[in-house]
N, C-alpha and C positions, 0 to 999 in steps of 0.2 A: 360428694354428690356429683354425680355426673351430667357436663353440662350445665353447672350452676353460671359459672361464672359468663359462659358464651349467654346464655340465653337472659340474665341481669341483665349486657349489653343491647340485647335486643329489646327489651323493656326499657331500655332509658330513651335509649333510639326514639322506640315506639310512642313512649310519651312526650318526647319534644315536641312532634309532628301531627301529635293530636289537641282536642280543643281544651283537653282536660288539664294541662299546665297551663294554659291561658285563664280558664275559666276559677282556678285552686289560686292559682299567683295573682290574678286579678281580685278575685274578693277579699282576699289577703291585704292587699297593698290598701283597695278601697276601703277598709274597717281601719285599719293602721294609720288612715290620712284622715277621716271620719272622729277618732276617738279623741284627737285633742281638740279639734275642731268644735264639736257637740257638748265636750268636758265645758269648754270656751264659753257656747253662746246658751247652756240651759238656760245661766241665771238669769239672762236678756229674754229670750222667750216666756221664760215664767214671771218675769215681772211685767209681760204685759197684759197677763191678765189680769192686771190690777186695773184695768182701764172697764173694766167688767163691774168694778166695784167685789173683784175679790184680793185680798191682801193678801200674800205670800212673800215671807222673809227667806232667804235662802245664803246662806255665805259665802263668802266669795268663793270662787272654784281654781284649785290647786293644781300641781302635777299628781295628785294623787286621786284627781278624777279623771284625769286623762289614761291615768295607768288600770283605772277599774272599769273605763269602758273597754280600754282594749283586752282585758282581761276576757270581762262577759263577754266580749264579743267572738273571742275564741270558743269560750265553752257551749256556745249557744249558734250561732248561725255559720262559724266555720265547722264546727264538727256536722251538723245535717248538712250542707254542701258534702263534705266527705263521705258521708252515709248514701247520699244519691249516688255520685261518684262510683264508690267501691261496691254496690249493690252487684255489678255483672264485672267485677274483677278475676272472678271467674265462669261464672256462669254463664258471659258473653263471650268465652274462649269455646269452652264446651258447643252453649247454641251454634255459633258459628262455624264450628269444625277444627278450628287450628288448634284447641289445645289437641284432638284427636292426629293431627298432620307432627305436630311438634314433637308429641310424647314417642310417637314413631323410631325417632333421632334416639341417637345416644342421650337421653335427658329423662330422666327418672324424675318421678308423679313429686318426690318431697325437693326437688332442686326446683320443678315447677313454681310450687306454691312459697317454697321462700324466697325465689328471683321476685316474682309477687309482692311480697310482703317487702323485702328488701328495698325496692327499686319505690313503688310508694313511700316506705315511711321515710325514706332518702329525700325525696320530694317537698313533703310535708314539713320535715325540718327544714328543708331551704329555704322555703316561700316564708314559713313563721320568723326565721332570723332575718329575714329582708323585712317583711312586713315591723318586728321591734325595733330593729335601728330606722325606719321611717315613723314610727310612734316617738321613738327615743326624740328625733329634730325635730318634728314636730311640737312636743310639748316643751324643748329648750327653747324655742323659736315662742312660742304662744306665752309660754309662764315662765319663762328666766332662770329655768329650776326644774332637771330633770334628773336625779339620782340613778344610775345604773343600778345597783342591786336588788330594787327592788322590783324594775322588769324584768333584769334577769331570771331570778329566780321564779316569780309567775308566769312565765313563758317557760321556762324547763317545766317546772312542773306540771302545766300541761300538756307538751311536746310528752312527757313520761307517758301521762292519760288518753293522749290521742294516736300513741305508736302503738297501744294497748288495742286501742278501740278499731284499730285498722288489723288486727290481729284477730278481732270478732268478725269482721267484715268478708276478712278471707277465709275461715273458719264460716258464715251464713251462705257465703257466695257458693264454697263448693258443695251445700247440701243441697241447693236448690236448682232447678232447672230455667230459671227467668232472674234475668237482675232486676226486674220489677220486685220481683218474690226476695229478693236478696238485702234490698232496700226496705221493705218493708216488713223483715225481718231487723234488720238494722236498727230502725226505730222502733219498736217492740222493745229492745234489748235495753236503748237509752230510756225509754220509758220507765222499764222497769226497774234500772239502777236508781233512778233517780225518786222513785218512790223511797225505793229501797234507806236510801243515804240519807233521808230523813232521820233514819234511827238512832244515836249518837254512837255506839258500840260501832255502828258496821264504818262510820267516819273515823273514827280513831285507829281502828286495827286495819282495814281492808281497802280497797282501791277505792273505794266510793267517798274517803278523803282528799281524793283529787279533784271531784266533784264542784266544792265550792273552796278549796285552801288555794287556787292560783289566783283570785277575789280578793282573797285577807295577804295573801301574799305582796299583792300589787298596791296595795297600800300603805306596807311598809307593817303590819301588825304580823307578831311572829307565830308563826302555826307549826307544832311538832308533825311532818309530813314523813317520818323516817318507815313505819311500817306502811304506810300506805303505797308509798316508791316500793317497797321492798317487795311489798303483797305484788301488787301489777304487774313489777319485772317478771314476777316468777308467773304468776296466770297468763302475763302475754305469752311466754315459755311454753304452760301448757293449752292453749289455746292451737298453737300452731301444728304442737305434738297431735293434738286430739283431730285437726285437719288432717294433718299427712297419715293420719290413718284411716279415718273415713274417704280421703279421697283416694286410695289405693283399692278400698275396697268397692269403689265405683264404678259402675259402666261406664266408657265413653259413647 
């Protein structure tokens, strides 16, 4: 692909220098330093509403609440950050004119949108391995007791679900003319997986066991996640395919 590799660089460039690795690395770390903390002090906030005259018994709190809020916390308010985010990851190239100045270049429309996708989901995994090893000291530090395998593994597997979901992003972004429109296409999509993933057939076989397996994962309880990885890998595959052909056949 011609171009790929020059134009990756200007996308990494690009992204240092913007608010968008402050604002992905920052909520990142903040949820990451949050999750053992809040693991920490539930059973202290909810026992005081016993002064209420209401009783609540709650058990002590583990590494393995620290590892479930950072879990949820990934699936749930870092992936909409990302959804905002990626809404005009193309469509604010288009509005703006430069991907018109760029595509100009020796740099063909399918090196475009995987410099894109490439240079994001490159990001995304950076911040999420920063953000678990500050999870990881955090809940050695807080609970005396923080087993690696079983962050790992709930943080891969949803790094799997969110290089996917960043694959839809760039796939919404270039049908649309507005990263507003791109965003809120965005959510539509998570909306409706996640109806969807109620149904246990579509959990077991299809992507939408990524859904809630980095949850069970983070606690140490074992979830067969093999075709669910498997499905994703190959729909994030075709997600991108199905871009770089709609966006070829695009006006600029």
């Amino acid at each position: 692909m011609n171009g790929l590799s020059t134009f990756l660089g200007k996308e990494v460039a690009e992204f240092l220098r913007t608010w968008r690795v402050w604002v992905l690395v920052g909520i990142i770390v903040v949820m990451a330093v949050s999750s053992p903390v809040m693991a920490r002090l539930t059973p202290l906030l909810l026992s005081s509403l016993e002064t209420s005259g209401i009783t609540i018994t709650v058990p002590d709190p583990t590494w393995r609440d620290s590892y479930l809020q950072w879990a949820g916390n990934l699936g749930e308010l870092v992936l909409f950050a990302l959804i905002v985010m990626l809404g005009g990851v193309v469509a604010g190239e288009l509005k703006s004119g430069t991907a018109l100045l760029v595509l100009t270049k020796p740099l063909t429309r399918p090196a475009f949108l995987l410099a894109k996708f490439l240079a994001n989901a490159g990001f995304v995994i950076a911040a999420t391995v920063i953000g678990a090893v500050v999870t990881w000291v955090g809940t050695l530090w807080l609970f005396g007791e923080a087993p690696v395998r079983p962050l790992v593994t709930s943080t891969a597997a949803w790094l799997v679900w969110a290089v996917c979901f960043i694959a839809v992003m760039v796939l919404v972004s270039s049908l649309v003319a507005q990263p507003l429109a791109g965003a809120g296409l965005g959510f539509g999509v998570y909306v409706l997986v996640s109806l969807v993933g109620v149904w246990g057939p579509a959990r077991r076989w299809s992507p939408l066991g990524l859904l809630n397996g980095p949850t069970s994962l983070a606690t140490g309880e074992p979830v067969a996640l093999t075709w669910p990885i498997v499905t994703t890998v190959l729909l994030t595959a075709a997600l991108l395919a199905t871009a770089v052909v709609t966006f070829r056949r695009r006006e600029l």
